[in-house]
C-alpha angles and dihedrals in degrees: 000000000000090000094055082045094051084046084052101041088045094096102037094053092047091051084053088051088048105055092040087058104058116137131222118252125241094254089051088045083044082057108050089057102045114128099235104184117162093204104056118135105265147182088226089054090049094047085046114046114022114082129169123264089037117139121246083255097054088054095043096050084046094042116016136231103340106235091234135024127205145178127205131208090286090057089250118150120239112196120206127200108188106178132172148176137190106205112201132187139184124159138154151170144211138185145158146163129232121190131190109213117202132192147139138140137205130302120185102302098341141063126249114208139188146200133181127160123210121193144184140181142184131199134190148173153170132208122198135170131190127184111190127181140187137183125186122186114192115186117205123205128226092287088056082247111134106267096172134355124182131184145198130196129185135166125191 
């Protein structure tokens, strides 16, 4: 009779193994592992936040310290950020079942029973890189106010 119940109880315990083990996707892994700072360098900062006529302090409490610093023949500073980020990664996911299946029946005075297993598993994975830079030149005038800034973004 236990064995007729385990025969019985075989599916519905494989359908059980097989939604707790649901994997995440690469997009959700992708996620997980985002950088998510809220004070990176940006285009939108810069748009933003740097006006002309601001003082080298003002820039400097929005932006930071520059990378370089440079004069020209007027004696007028040029700031340069130069920032850049490689973005790498790698996630993926596995799962598989693996059932015991049980059955028998009886044979004359004595019971003949049976056992088999059947399995299956699934892996997957994604790989991405990003590479991002930005460069942001701000010019001051005579009085060290901003005069001029550029800036150039790409992302490969």
């Amino acid at each position: 009779m236990r064995v007729y119940i385990a025969w019985k109880l075989a599916p519905a315990l494989a359908a059980a193994a097989l939604s707790l083990g649901a994997c995440m996707s690469a997009q959700e892994h992708r996620a997980a592992v985002a950088n998510t700072d809220r004070d990176r360098l940006t285009v939108g900062t810069v748009q933003r936040e740097i006006r002309v006529g601001m003082s080298g302090d003002e820039v400097v409490s929005v932006l930071g310290s520059p990378n370089i610093v440079t004069t020209d023949e007027r004696r007028q500073e040029s700031w340069v950020y130069d920032r850049f980020s490689t973005e790498s990664v790698y996630s993926t996911s596995s799962g598989g079942v693996n059932a015991l299946v049980l059955g028998g029946g009886l044979v004359g005075a004595g019971l003949l029973g049976g056992a088999g297993g059947v399995g299956a598993s699934q892996a997957t994975g994604a790989r991405s890189t990003t590479q991002r830079t930005l460069t942001i030149i701000i010019k001051f005038d005579g009085n060290r106010r901003v005069r001029d800034f550029a800036y150039r973004q790409s992302s490969f």
